[in-house]
C-alpha positions as CSV (number, residue, x, y, z in Angstrom):
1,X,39.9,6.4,7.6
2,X,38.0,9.4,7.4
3,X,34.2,9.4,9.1
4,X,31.5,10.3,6.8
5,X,29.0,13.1,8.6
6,X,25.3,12.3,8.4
7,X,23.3,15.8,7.5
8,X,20.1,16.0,10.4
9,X,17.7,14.2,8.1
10,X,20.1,11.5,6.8
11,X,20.9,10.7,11.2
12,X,16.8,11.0,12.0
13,X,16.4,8.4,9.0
14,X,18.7,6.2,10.6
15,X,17.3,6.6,14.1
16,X,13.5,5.8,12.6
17,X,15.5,2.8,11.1
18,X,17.0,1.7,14.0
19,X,14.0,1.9,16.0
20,X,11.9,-0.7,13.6
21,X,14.4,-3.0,14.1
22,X,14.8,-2.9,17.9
23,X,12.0,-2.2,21.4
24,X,14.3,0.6,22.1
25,X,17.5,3.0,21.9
26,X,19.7,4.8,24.4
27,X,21.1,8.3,23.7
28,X,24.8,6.9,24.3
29,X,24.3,4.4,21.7
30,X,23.2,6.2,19.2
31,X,25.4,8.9,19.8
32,X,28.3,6.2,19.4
33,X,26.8,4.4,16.4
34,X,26.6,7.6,14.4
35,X,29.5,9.3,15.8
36,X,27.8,12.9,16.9
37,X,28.0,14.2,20.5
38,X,24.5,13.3,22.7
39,X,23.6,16.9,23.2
40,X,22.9,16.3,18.9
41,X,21.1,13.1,19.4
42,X,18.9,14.2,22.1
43,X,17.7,17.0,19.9
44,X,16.7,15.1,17.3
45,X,14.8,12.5,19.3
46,X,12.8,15.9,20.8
47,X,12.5,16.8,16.5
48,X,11.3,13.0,16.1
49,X,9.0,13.5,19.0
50,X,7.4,16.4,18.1
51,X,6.4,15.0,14.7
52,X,5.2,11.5,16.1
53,X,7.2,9.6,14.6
54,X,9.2,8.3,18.0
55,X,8.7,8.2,21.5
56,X,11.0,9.7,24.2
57,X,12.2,7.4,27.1
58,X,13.7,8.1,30.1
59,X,17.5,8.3,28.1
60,X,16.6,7.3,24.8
61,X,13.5,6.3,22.8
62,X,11.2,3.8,21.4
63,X,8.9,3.3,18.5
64,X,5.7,5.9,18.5
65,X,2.8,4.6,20.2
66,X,-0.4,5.5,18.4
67,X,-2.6,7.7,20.2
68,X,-6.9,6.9,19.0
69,X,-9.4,9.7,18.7
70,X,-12.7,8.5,20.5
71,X,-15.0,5.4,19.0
72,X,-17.1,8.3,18.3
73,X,-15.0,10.6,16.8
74,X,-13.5,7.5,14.6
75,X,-17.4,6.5,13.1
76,X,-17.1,9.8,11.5
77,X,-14.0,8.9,9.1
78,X,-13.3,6.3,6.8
79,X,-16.8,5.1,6.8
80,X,-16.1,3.8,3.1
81,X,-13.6,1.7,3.4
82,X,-15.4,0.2,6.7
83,X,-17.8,-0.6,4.4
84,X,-16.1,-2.4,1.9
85,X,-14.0,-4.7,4.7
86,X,-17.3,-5.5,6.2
87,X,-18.7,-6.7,2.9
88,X,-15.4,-8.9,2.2
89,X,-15.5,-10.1,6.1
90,X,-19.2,-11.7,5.4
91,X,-17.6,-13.7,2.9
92,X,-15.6,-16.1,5.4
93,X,-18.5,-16.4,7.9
94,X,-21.2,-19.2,7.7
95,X,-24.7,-19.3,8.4
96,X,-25.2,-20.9,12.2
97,X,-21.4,-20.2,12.9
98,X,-20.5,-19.1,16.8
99,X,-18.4,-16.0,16.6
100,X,-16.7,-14.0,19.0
101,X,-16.7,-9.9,17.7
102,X,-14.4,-7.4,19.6
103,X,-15.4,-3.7,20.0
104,X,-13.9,-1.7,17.0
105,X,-15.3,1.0,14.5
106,X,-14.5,-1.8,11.6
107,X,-16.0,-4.3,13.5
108,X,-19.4,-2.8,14.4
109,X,-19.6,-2.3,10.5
110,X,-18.9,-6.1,10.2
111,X,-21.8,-6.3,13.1
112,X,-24.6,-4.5,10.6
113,X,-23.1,-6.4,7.1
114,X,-23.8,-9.8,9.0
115,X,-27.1,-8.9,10.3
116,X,-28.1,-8.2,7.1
117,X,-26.6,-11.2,5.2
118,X,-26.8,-14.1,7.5
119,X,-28.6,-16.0,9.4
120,X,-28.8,-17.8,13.1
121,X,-25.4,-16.7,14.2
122,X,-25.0,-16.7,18.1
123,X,-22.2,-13.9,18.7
124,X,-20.7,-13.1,22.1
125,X,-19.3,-9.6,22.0
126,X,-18.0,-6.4,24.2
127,X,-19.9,-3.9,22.6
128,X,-23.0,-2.6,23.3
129,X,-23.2,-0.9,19.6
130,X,-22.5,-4.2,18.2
131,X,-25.0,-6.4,20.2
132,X,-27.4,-3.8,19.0
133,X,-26.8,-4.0,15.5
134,X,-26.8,-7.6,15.7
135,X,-30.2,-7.9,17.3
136,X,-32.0,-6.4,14.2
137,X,-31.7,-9.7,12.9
138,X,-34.5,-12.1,14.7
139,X,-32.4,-15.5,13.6
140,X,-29.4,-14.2,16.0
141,X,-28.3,-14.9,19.3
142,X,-26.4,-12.5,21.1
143,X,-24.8,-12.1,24.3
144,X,-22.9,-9.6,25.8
145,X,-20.1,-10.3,28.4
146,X,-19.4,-8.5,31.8
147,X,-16.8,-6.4,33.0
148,X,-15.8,-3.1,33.6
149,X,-17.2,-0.4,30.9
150,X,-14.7,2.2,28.5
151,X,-16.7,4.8,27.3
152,X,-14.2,6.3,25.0
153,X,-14.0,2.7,23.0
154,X,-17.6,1.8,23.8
155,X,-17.2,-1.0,25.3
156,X,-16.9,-3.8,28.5
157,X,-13.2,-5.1,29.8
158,X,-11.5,-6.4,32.6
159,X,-10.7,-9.7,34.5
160,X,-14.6,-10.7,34.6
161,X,-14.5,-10.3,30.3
162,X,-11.7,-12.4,30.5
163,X,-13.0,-14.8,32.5
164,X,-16.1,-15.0,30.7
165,X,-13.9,-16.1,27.3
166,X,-12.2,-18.5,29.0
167,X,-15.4,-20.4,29.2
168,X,-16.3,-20.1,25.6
169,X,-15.3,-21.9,22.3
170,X,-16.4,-20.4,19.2
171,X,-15.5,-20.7,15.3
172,X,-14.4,-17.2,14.4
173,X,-13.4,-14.1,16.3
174,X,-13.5,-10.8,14.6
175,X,-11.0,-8.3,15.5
176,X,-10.1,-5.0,15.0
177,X,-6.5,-2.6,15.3
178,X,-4.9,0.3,16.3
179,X,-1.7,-0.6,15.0
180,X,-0.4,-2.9,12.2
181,X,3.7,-3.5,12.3
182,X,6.0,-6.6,11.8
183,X,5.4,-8.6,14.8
184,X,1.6,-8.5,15.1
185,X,-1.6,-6.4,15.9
186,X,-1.9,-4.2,18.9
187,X,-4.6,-1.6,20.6
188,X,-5.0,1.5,22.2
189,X,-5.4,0.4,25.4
190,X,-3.4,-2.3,27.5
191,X,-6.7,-3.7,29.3
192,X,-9.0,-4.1,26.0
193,X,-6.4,-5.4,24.6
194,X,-6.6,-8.1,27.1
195,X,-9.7,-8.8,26.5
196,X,-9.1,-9.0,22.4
197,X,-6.3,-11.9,23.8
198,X,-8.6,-13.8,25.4
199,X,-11.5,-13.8,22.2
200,X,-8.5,-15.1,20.1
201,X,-7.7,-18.0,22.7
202,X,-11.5,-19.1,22.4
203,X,-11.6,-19.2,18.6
204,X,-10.7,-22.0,15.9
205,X,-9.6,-19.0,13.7
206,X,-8.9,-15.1,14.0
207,X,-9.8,-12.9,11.9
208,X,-8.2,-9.0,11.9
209,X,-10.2,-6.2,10.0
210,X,-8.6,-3.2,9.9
211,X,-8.1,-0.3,7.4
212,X,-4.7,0.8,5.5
213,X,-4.3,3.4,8.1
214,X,-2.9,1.2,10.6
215,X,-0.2,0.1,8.6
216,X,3.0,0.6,10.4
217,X,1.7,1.3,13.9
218,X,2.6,1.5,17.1
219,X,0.2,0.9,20.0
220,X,0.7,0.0,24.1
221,X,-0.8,-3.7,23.9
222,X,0.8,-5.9,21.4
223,X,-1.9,-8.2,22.0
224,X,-1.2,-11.2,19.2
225,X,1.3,-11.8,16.9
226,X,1.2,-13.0,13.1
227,X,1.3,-16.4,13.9
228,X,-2.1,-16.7,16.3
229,X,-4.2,-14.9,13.2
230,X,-5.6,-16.5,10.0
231,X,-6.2,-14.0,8.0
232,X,-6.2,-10.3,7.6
233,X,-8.8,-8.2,5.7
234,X,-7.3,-4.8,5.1
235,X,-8.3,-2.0,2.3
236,X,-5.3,-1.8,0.8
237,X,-2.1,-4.2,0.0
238,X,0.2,-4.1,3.1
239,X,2.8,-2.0,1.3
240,X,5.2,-1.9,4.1
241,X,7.8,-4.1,3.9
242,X,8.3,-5.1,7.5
243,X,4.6,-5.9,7.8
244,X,4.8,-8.0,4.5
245,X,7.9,-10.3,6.1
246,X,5.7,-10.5,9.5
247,X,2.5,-11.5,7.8
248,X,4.3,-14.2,5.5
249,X,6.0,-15.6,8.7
250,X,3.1,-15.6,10.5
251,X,1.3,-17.8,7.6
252,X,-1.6,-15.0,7.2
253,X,-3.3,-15.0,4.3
254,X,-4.2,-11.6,3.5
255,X,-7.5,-10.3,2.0
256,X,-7.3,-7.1,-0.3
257,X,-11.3,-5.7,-0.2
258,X,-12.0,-3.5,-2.6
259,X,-15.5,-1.7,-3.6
260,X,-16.1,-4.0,-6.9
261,X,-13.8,-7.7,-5.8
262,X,-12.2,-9.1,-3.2
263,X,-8.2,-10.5,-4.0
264,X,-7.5,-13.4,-1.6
């Protein structure tokens, strides 16, 4: 039976396939699977590199891991849609409810839509911005927890944050993403992500705000899957299909926010 020969896009398709469905690939099995020689595989995981859509491992590859501009740089873009999450976000949280609120660029616009709207919250957070945006509201309690500071995410981590969790309970935490795929909701950064982990442990529920643009991906610090989140509040429908199978698995129910409704 004669082989059918993949054209170069139709094989990178397959690799960028391949690679949602498994951690990682090696060169020898890919270049058995799709029966070219690995000198043609290795150059079109360098292609795939080059255009961020993969990552190259020591003989083979993995899925891209997203790379974040600064906090800083990130308060500059998509301040709309921030807006609009934060609006729908108020909607879950009570007046007097104890929340937990995790350094983000979504969640310090959650931070100035609840000062605004509600009243004698007590919030524990790792973000300087946030604590201040919080305190312009007199009927708030907020406290900040130790550890280690990031400037590039603008905020506190490390074992004394998670130590400092451990000794908390609160109703809601309020988390932001990097990345957005089938199994759960990851961050930039391994040891923040820690620290998101351990605001999750100390909550009745977990809440993830994040925009559209972290559909589908990839970041170092998987740090909790579908299954330890209650809901999702996201800009735009999840449209990917693996996300869509992980979130109704995971039993998330999703908010759509939009500028005039919310879809729950």
């Amino acid at each position: 039976m004669k082989t059918i020969k993949l054209t170069k896009p139709e094989r990178q398709k397959l690799i960028t396939d391949k690679l949602k469905e498994y951690p990682a690939l090696r060169v020898s099995e890919l270049s058995q699977d799709i029966g070219v020689s690995t000198e043609t595989i290795r150059r079109d995981l360098d292609e795939l590199e080059s255009l961020g859509l993969i990552s190259r491992t020591y003989g083979g590859a993995a899925p891209a891991i997203t790379k974040e501009p600064s906090f800083k740089q990130r308060e500059m873009v998509n301040v709309k849609q921030y807006e609009i999450i934060a609006r729908a976000t108020c909607h879950y949280i009570n007046d007097g409810e104890v929340l937990a609120i995790g350094s983000s660029v979504t969640t310090l616009q959650v931070a100035v839509r609840l000062a605004a709207e509600k009243r004698d919250l007590t919030v524990f957070t790792d973000s300087y911005a946030i604590a201040s945006a919080l305190s312009s509201n007199p009927t708030f309690k907020v406290h900040v927890c130790p550890g280690l500071y990031n400037d590039n995410e603008n905020c506190v981590f490390g074992p004394e944050s998670i130590n400092y969790f451990s000794n908390i309970y609160v109703n809601k935490a309020i988390l932001g993403a990097t990345g957005l795929n089938q199994i759960g909701v990851s961050n930039v950064d391994l040891e923040i992500g820690e620290t998101y982990k351990a605001m999750a442990r100390c909550a009745s529920e977990t809440i993830i705000v994040a925009d559209s643009s972290k559909i589908s991906k990839n970041a170092v610090s998987l740090f909790l899957p579908w299954n330890q989140i209650s809901r999702l509040i996201i800009d735009k429908p999840p449209f990917d299909e693996e996300l869509t199978v992980g979130l109704k698995h995971g039993k998330v129910d999703v908010t759509i926010a939009t500028e005039s409704s919310w879809s729950f």
